[in-house]
Backbone bond lengths (Angstrom), bond angles and torsions (degrees), N, CA, C in turn:
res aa  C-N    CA-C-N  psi(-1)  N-CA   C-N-CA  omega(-1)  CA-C   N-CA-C  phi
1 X - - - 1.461 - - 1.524 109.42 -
2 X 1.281 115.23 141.18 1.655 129.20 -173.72 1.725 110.91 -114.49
3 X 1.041 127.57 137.60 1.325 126.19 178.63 1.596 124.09 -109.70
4 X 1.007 142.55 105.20 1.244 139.21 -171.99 1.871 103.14 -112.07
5 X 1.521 79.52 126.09 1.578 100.04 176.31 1.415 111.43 -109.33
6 X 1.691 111.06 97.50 1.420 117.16 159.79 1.371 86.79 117.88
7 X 1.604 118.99 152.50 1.147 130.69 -155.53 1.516 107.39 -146.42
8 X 1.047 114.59 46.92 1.891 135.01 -170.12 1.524 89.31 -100.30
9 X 1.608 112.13 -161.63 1.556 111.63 -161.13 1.460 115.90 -85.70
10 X 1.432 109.75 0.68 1.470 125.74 -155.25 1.314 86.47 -113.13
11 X 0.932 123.39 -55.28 1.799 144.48 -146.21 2.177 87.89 -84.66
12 X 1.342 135.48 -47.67 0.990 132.40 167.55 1.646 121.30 -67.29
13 X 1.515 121.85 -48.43 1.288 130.62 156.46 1.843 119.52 -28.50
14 X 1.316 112.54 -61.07 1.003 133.30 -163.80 1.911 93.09 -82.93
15 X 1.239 124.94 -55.30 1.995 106.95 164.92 1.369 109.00 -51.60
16 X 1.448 122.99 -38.77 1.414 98.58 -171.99 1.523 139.64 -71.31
17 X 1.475 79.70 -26.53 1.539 115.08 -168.49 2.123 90.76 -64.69
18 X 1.164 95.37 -65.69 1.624 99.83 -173.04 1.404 100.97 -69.10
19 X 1.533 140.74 -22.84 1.804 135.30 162.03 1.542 99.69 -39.51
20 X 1.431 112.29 -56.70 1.743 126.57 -144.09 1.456 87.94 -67.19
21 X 1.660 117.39 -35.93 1.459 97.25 -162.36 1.211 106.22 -102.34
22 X 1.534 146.67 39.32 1.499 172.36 -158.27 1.392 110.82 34.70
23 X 1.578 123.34 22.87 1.148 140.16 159.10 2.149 108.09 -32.68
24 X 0.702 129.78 153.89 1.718 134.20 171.18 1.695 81.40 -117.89
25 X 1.537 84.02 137.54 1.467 122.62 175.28 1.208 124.48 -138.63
26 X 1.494 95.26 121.84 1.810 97.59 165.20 1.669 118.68 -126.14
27 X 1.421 92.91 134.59 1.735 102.11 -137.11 2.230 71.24 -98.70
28 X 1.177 120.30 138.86 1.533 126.80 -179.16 1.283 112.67 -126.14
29 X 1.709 129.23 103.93 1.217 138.82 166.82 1.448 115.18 -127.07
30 X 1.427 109.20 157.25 1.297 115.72 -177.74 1.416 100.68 -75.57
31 X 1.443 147.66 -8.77 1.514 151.14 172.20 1.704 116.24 -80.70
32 X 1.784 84.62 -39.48 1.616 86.85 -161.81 1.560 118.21 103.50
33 X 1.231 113.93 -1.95 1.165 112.37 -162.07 1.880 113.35 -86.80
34 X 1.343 121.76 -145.71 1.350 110.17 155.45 1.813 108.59 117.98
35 X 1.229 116.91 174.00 1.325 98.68 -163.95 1.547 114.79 -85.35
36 X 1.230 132.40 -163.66 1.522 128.83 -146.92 1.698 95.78 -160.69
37 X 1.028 101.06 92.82 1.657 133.90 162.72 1.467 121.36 -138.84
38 X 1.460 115.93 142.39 1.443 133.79 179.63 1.467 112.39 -25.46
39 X 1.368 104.71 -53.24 2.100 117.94 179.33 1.077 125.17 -114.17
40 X 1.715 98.94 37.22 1.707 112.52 164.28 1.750 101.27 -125.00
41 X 1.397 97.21 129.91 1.237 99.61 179.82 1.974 95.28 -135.16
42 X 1.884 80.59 130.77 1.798 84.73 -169.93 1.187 117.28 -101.75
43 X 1.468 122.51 125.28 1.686 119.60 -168.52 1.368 87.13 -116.46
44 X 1.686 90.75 138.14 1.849 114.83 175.74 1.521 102.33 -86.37
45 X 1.121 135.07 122.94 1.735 136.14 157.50 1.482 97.95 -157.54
46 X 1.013 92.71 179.13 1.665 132.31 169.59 1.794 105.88 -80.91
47 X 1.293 125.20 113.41 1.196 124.02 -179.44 1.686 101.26 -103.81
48 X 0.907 125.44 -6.98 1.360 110.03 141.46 1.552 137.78 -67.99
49 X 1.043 115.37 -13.16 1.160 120.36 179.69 2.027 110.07 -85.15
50 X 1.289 112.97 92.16 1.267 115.23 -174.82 1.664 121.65 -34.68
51 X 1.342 93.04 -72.74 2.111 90.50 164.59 1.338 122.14 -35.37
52 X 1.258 105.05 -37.16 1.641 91.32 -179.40 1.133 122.94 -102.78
53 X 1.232 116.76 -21.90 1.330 103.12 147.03 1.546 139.56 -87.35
54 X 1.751 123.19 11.35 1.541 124.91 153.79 1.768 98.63 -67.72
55 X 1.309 113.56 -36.16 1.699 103.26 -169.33 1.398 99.71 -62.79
56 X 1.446 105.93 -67.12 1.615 106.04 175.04 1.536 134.03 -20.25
57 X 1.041 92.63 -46.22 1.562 98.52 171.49 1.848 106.26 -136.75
58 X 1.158 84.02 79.89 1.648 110.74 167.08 1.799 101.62 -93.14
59 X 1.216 115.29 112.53 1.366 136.48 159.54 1.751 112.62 79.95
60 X 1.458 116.74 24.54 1.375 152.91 172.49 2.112 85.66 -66.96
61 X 1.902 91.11 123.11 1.217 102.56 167.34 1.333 125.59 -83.79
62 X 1.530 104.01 -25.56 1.764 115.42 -172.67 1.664 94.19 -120.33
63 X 0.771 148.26 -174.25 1.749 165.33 67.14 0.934 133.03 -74.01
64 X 1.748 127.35 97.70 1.377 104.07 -179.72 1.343 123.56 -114.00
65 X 1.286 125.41 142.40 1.394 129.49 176.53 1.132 135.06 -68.93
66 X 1.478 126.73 104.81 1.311 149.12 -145.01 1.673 114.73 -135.94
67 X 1.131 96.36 15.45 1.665 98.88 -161.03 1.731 87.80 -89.70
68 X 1.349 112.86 173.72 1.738 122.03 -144.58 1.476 81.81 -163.71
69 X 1.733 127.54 70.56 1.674 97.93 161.41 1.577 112.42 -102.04
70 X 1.245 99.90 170.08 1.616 112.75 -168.49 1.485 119.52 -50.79
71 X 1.397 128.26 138.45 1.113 131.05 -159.54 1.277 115.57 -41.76
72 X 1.669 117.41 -52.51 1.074 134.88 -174.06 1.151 122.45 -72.06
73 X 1.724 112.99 -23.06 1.855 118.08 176.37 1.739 109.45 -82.29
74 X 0.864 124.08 -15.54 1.331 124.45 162.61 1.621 119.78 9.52
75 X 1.646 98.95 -94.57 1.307 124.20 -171.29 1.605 95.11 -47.32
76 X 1.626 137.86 -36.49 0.945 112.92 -170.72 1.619 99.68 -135.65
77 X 1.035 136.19 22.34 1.857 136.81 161.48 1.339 97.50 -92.05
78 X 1.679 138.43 -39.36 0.946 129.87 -156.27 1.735 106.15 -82.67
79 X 1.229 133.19 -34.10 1.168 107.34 -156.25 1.443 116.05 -92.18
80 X 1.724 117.13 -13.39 1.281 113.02 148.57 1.305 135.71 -63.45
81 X 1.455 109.96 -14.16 1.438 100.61 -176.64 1.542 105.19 -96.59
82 X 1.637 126.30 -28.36 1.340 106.73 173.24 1.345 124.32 -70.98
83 X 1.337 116.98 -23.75 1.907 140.98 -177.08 1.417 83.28 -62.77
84 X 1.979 148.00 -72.98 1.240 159.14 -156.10 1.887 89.22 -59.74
85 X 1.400 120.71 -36.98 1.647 108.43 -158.16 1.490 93.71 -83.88
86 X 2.044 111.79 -48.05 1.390 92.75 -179.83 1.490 124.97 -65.52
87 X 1.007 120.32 -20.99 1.246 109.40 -171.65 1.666 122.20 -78.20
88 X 1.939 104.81 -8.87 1.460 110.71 -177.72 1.225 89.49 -92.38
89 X 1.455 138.65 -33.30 1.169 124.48 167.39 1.868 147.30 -53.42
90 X 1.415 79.84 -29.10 1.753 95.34 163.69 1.321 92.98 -90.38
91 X 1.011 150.18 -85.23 1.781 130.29 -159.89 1.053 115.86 -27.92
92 X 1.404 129.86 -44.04 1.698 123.36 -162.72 1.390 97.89 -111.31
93 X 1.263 122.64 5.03 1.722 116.62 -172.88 1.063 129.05 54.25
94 X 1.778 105.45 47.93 1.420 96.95 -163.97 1.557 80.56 -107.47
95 X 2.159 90.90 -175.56 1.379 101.17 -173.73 1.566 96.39 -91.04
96 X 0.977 130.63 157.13 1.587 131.63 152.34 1.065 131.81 -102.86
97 X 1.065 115.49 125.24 1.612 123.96 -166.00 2.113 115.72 -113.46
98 X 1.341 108.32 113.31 1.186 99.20 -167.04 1.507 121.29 -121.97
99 X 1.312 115.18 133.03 1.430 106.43 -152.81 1.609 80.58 -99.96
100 X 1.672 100.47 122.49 1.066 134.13 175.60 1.607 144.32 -110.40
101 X 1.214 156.93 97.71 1.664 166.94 -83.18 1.674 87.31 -154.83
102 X 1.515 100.84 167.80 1.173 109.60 172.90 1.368 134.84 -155.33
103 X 1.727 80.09 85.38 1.454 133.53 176.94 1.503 113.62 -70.19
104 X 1.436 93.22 -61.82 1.712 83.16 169.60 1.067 146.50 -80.80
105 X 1.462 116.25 16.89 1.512 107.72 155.92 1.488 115.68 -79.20
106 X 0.889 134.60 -23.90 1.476 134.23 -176.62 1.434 109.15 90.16
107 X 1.395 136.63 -133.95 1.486 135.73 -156.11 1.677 84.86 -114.38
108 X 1.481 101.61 151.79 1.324 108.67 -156.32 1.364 84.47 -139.87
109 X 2.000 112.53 158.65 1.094 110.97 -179.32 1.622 93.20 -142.83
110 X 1.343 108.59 30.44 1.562 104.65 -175.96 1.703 88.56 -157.45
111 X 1.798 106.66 168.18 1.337 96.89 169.13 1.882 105.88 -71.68
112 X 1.570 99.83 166.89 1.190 115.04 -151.25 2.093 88.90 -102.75
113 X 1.905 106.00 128.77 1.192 106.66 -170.59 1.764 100.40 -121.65
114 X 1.322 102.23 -159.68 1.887 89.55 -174.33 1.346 85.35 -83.86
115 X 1.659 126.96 -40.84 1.463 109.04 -141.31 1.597 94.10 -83.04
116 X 0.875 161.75 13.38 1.458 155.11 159.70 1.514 118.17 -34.74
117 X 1.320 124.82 138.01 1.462 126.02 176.92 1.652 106.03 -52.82
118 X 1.214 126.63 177.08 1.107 117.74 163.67 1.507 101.65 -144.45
119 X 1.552 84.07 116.82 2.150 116.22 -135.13 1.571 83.10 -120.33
120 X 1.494 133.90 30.78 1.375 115.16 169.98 1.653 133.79 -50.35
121 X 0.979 106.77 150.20 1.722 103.73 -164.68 1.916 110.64 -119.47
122 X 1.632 84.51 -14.82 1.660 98.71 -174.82 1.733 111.74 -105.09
123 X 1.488 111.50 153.02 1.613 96.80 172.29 1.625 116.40 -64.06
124 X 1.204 133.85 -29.06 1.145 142.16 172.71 1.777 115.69 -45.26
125 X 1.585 103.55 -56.21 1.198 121.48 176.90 1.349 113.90 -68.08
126 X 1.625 127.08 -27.88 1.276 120.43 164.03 1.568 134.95 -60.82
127 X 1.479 81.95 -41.77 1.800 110.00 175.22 1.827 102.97 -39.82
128 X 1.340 101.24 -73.18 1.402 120.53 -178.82 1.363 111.65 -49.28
129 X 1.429 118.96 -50.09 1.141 112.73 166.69 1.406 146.28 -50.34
130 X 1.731 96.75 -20.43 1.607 108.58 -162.52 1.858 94.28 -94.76
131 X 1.381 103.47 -45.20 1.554 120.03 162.38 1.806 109.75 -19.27
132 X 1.238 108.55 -71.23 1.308 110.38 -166.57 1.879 105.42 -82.17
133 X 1.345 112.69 -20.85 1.402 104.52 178.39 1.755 105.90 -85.02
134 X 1.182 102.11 -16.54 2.035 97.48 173.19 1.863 106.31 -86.43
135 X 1.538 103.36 -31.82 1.540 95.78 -179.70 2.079 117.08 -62.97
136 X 1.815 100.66 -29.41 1.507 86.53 175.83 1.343 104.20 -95.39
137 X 1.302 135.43 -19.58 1.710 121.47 168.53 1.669 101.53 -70.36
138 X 1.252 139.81 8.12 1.362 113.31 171.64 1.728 111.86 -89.03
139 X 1.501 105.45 -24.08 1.634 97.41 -179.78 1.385 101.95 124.61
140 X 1.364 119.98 -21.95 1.682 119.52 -154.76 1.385 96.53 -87.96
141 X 1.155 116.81 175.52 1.421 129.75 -171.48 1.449 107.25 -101.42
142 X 1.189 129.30 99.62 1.612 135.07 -149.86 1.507 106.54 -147.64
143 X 1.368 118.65 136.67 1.399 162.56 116.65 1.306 141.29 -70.84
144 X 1.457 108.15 110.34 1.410 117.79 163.67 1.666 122.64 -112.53
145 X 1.167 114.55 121.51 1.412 140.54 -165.99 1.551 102.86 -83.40
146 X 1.454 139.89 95.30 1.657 108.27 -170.32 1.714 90.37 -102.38
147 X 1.090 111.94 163.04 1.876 125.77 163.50 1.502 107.09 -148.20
148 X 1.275 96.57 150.82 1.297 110.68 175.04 1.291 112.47 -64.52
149 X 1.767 114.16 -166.30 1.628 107.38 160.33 0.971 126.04 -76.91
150 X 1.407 101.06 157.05 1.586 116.72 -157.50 2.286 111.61 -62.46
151 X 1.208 76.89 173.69 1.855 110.52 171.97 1.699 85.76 -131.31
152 X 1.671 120.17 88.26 1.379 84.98 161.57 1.706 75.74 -173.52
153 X 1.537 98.77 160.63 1.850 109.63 -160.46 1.727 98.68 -72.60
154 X 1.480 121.12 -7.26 1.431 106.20 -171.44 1.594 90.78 -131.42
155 X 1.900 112.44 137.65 1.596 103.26 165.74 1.444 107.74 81.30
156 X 1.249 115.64 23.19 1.604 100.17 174.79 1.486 100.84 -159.53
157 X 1.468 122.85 174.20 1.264 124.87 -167.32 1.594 129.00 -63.59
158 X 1.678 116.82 -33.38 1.581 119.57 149.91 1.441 106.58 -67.61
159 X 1.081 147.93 -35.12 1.366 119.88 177.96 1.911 110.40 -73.60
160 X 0.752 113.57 -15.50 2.106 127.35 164.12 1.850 90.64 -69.03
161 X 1.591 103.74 -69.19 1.586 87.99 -160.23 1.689 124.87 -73.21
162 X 1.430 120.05 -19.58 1.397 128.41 -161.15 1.634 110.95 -62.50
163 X 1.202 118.36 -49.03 1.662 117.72 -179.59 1.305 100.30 -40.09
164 X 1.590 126.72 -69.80 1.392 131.23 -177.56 1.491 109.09 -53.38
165 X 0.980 119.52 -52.89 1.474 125.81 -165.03 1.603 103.64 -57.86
166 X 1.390 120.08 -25.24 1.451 123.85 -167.04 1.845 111.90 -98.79
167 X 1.303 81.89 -25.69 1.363 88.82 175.58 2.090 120.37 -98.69
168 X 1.483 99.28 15.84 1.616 125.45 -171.67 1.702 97.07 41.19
169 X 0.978 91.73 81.74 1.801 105.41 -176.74 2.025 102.80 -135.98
170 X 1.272 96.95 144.86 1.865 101.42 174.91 2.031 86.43 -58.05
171 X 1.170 95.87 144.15 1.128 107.37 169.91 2.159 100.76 -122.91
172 X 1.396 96.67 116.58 1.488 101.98 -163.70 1.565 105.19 -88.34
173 X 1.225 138.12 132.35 1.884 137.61 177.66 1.045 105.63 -106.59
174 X 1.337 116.70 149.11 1.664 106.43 175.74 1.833 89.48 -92.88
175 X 1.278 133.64 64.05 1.481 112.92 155.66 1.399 91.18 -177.14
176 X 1.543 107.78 160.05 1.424 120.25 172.12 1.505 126.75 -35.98
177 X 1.264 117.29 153.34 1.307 109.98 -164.89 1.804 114.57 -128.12
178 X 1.113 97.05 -14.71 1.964 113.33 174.41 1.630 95.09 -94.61
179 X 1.207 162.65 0.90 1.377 134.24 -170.01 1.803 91.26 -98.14
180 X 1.464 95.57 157.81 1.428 102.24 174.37 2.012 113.05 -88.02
181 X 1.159 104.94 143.58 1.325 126.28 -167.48 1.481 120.44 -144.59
182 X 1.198 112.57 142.51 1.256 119.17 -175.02 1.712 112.29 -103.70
183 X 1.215 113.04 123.97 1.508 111.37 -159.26 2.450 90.43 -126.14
184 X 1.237 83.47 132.36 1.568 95.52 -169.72 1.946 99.62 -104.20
185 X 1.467 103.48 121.59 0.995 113.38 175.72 1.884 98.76 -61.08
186 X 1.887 124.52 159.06 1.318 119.97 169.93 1.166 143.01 -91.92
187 X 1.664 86.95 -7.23 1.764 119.52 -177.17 1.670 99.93 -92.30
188 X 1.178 128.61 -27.00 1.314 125.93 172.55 1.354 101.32 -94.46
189 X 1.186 152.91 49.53 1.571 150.71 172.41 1.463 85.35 -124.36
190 X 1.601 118.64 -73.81 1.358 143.16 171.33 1.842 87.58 -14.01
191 X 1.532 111.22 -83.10 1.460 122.87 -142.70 1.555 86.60 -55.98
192 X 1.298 129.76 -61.21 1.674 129.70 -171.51 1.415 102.64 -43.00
193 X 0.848 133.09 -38.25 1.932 136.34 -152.72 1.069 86.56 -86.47
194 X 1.276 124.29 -64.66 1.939 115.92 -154.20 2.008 88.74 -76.93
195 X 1.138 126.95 -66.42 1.586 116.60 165.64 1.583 122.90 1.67
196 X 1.623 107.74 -63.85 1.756 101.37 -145.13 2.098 73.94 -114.23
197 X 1.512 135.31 12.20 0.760 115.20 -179.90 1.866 94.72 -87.68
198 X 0.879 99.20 -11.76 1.707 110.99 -174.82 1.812 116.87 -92.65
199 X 1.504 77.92 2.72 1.975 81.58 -176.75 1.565 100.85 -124.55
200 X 1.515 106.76 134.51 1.386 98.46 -174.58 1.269 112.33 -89.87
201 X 1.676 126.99 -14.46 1.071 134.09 169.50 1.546 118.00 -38.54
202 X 1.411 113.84 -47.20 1.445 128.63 176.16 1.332 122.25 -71.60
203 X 1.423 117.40 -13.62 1.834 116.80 -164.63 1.805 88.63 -77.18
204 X 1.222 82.35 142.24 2.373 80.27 170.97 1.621 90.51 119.09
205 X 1.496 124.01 -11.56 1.977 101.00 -135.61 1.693 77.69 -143.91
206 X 1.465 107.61 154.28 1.270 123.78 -175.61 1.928 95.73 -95.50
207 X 1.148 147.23 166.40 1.172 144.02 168.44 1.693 107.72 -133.49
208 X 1.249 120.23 162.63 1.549 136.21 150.27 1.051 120.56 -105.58
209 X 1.888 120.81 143.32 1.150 125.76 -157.20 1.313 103.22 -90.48
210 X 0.906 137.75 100.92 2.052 138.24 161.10 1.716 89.35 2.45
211 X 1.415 117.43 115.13 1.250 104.36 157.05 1.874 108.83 -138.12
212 X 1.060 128.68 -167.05 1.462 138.27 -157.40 1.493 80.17 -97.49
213 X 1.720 92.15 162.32 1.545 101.37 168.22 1.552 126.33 -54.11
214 X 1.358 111.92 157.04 1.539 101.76 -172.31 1.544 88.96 -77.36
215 X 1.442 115.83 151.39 1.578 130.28 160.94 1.873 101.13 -133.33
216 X 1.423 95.77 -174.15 1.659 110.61 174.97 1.745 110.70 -98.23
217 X 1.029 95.79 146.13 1.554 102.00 179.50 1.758 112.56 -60.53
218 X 0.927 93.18 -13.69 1.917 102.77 159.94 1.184 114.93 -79.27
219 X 1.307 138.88 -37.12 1.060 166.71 159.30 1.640 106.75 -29.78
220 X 1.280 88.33 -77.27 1.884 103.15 -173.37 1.213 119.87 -62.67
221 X 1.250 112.32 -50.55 1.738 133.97 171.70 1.485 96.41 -50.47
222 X 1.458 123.28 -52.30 1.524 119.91 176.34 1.566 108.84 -29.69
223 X 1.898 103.87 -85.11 1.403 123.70 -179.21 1.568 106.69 -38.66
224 X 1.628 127.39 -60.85 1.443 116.02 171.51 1.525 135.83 -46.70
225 X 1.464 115.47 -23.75 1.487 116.87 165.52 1.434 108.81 -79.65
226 X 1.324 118.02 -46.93 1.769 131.57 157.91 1.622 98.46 -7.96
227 X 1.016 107.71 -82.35 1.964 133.55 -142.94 1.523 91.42 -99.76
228 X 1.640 133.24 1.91 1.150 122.15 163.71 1.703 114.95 -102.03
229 X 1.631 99.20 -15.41 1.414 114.54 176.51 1.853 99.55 72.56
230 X 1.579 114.08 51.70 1.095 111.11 168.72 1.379 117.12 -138.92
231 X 1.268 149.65 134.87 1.465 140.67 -127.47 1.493 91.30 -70.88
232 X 1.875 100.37 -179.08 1.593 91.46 175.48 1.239 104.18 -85.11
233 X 1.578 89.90 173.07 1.538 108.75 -169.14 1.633 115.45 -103.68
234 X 1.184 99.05 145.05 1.550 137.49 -178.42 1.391 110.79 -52.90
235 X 1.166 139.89 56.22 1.709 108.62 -171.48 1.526 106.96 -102.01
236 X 1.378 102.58 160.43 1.568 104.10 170.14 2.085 95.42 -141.86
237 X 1.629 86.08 147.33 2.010 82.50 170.40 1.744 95.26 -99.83
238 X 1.409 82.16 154.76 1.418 100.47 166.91 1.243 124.19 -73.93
239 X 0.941 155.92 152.98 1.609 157.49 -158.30 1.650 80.00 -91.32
240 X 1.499 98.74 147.75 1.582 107.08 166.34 1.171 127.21 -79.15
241 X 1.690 102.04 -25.63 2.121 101.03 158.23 1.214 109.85 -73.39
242 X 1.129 137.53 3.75 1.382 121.94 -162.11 1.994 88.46 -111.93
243 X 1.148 130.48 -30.50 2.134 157.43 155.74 1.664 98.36 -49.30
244 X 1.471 108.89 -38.94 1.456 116.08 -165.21 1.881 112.42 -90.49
245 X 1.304 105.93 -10.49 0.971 127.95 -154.53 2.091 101.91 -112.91
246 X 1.404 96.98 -55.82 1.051 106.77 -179.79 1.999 106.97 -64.51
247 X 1.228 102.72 -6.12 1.607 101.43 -158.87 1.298 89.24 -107.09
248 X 1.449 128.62 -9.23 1.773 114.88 138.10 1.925 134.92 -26.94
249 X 1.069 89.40 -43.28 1.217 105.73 -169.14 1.722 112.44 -129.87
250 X 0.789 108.71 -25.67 1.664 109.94 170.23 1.385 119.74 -105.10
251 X 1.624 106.99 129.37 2.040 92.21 -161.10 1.659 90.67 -100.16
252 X 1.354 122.32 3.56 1.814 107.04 161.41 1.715 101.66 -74.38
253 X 1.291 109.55 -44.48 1.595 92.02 -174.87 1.348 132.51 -85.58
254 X 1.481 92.95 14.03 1.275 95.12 178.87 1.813 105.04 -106.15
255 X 1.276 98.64 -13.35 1.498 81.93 176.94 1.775 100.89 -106.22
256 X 0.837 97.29 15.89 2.072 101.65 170.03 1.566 97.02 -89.76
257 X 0.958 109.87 -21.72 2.143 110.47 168.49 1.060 101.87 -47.67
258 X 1.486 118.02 -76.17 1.516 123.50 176.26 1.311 132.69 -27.70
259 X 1.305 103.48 -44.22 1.631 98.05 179.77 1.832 113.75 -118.29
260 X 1.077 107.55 38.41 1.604 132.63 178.02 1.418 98.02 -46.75
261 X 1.140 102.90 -64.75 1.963 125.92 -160.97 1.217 92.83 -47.43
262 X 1.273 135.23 -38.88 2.186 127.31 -164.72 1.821 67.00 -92.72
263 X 1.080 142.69 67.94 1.630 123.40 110.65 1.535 109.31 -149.95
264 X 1.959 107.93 12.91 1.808 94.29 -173.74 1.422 104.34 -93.76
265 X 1.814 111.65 14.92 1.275 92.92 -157.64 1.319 93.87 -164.99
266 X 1.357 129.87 147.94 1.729 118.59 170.75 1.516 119.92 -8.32
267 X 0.892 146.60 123.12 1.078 155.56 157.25 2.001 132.58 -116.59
268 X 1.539 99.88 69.37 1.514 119.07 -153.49 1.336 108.05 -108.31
269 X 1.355 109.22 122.52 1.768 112.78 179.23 1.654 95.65 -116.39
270 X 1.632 100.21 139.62 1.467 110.70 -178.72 1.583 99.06 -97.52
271 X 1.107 122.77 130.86 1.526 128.33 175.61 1.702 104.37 -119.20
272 X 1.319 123.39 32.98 1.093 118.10 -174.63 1.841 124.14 -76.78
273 X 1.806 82.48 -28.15 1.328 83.70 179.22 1.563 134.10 -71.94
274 X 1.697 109.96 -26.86 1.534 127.49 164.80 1.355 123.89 -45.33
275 X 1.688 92.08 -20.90 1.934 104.91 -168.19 1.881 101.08 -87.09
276 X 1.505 88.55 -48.40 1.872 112.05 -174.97 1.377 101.56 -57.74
277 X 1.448 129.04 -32.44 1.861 136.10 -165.09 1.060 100.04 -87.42
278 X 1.878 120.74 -45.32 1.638 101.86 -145.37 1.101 98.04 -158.78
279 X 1.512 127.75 19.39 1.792 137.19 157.93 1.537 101.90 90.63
280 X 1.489 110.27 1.51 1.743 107.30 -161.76 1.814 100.74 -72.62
281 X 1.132 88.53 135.60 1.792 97.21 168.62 1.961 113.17 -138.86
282 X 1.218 92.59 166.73 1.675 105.05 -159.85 2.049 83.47 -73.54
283 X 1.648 98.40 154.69 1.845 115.45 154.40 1.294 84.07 -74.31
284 X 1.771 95.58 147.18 1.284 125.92 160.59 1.432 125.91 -31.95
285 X 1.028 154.77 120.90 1.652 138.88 -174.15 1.292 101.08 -48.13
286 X 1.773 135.38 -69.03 0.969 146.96 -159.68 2.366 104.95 -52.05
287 X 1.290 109.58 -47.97 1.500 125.51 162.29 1.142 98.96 -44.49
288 X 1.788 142.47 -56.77 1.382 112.70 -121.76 1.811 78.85 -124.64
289 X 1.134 125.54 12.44 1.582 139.27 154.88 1.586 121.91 -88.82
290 X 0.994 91.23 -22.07 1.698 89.48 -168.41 1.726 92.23 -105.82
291 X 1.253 115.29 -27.68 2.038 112.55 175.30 1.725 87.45 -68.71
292 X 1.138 121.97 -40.89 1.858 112.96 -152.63 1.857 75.25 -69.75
293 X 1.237 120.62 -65.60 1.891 125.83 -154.97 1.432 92.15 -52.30
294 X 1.126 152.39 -9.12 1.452 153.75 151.09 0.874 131.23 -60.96
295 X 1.368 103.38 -38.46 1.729 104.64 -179.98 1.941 99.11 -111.86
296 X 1.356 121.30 36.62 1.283 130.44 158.88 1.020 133.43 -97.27
């Protein structure tokens, strides 16, 4: 039996993927909600709450971490819920598998590799950081998967641009739009996690998700109106006083301040090594756009 905590695009990918192959699944949200296959069975709790979730996943080979809390709960949603995963993970001996971003390196002036310090400068980036430095001092057998931002219809930059884009409207970003960036399809995060959670070679080691070449967010939005068959698109950035301003009163834009810098400037993750370890390579850009425009 496999446990998946949180039921977002990664967190559903990754039950189905292990449903298809007659894996038993228990899909864990605070709603209850989650996807709907024969050997997924969805339990509603609190996955912060450690007891209930060691019962929950009592004798669970994998656990992986899939949970999605709100930008702003961070500093304090996160550390009960990873403290609740390691600790179900040492009870049942499972491996843990953690879908991981890369936050904690902080501002980067090279593409971004596993062995890099993790030089965070933001509270966000610490959070993450402290996450993966308590998961290998606890003892458990652990993986973290990091990817950039997504290719995926919820939480990522076409799901920001498409309303406008569909309706041939400026579609406005709060961040630059010419720097090159590395954007991680969600169905290939999924495929790496359940992969190297199955290889023991990998437990101990942070990984990168196989992703497409880095391009500009002009770039992508291009190919997505392309393959949606809708003219090109309009974009304009928002002035950063105008991001700085809005984050008065809005606590998403105010914590998109924080992590501004992964778009004023290259922003490049090397995934070479996932390919060199374990044959893994990124979906096609054009594939892993037209599955997201499907499920839009």
């Amino acid at each position: 039996m496999q446990v998946v905590v949180g039921s977002g695009s990664v967190g559903t990918a990754i039950a189905l993927q292990l449903a298809s192959a007659g894996e038993e699944v228990r899909v864990v949200t605070r709603s209850g909600s989650g996807p709907e296959h024969p050997q997924i069975s969805r339990v509603k709790a609190d996955a912060g709450d450690a007891a209930a979730l060691a019962r929950i996943a009592k004798g669970a080979t994998v656990i992986y971490n899939c949970a999605n809390p709100l930008y702003y709960e961070w500093p304090t949603a996160w550390p009960p819920l990873a403290n609740a995963m390691l600790r179900a993970a040492e009870a049942s001996d499972a491996v843990l598998a953690i879908t991981g971003n890369l936050y904690a390196y902080g501002p980067v002036d090279r593409p971004m590799t596993e062995d890099m310090p993790l030089a965070a400068t933001t509270v966000k980036g610490r959070v993450r950081a402290k996450m993966w430095q308590d998961a290998l001092a606890s003892g458990v057998r652990a993986i973290e998967v990091r990817s950039s931002d997504w290719i995926s219809p919820k939480y990522s930059l076409i799901d920001q641009a498409m309303p406008a884009m569909r309706r041939n409207r400026t579609a406005w970003m709060p961040a630059p739009l010419d720097v090159p960036h590395t954007y991680t399809y969600t169905a290939d995060a999924a495929r790496t996690l359940v992969e190297l959670a199955g290889q023991e070679r990998a437990w101990g080691h942070a990984w990168h998700t196989p992703s497409p070449a880095p391009m500009t967010a002009r770039q992508l939005l291009g190919r997505v109106a392309e393959l949606a068959g809708l003219p090109a698109p309009r974009l304009r950035t928002y002035p950063k006083a105008a991001v700085r301003m809005a984050g008065l009163y809005d606590k998403f834009a105010k914590e998109f301040l924080e992590v501004r810098y992964q778009h004023a400037r290259p922003f490049i993750m090397d995934s070479s090594r996932a390919t060199a370890e374990f044959g893994l390579t990124a979906t096609p850009l054009d594939d892993a756009i037209r599955a997201t425009l499907r499920q839009m």
